[in-house]
C-alpha positions in Angstrom: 3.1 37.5 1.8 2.4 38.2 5.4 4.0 36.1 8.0 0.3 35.2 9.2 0.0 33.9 5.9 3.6 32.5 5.3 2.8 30.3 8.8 -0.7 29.1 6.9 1.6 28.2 4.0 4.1 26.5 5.5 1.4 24.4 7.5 -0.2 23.0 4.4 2.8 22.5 2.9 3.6 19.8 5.8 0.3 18.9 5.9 0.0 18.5 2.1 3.9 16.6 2.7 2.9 13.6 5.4 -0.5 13.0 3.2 1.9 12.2 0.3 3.9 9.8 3.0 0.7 8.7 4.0 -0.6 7.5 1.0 2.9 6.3 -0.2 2.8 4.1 2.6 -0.4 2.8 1.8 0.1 1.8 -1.5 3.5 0.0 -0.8 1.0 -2.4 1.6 -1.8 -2.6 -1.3 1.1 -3.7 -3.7 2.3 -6.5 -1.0 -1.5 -7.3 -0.1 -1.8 -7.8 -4.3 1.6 -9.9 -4.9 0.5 -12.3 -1.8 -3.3 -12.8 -3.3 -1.8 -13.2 -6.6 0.6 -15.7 -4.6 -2.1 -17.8 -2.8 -4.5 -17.6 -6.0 -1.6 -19.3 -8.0 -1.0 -21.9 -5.5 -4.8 -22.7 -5.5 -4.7 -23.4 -9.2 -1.8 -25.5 -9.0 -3.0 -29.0 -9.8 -2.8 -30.7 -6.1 -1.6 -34.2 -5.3 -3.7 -36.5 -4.0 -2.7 -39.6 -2.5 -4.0 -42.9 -3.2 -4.0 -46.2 -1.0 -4.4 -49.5 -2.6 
């Protein structure tokens, strides 16, 4: 290998490196976005409590 080639290599390599960080990333905040809907979808089915005035 070159080291015009070895430069190209090493380039995607990084590149190829921070998309995997990238993503990572991204589906640590789908998994929170998930957990909090399934949160708030819970608490909507919960039976709610009304108050009543005689």
């Amino acid at each position: 290998m070159n080291d015009q080639n070895r430069v190209s290599y090493d380039s995607l390599v990084t590149k190829v490196h921070q998309q995997e960080e990238t993503i990572t990333q991204l589906l640590v905040i789908i998994a929170a976005t998930n957990r909090k809907l399934s949160d708030l979808i819970e608490a909507q089915n919960q039976p709610k409590h009304s108050l009543t005035h005689s």
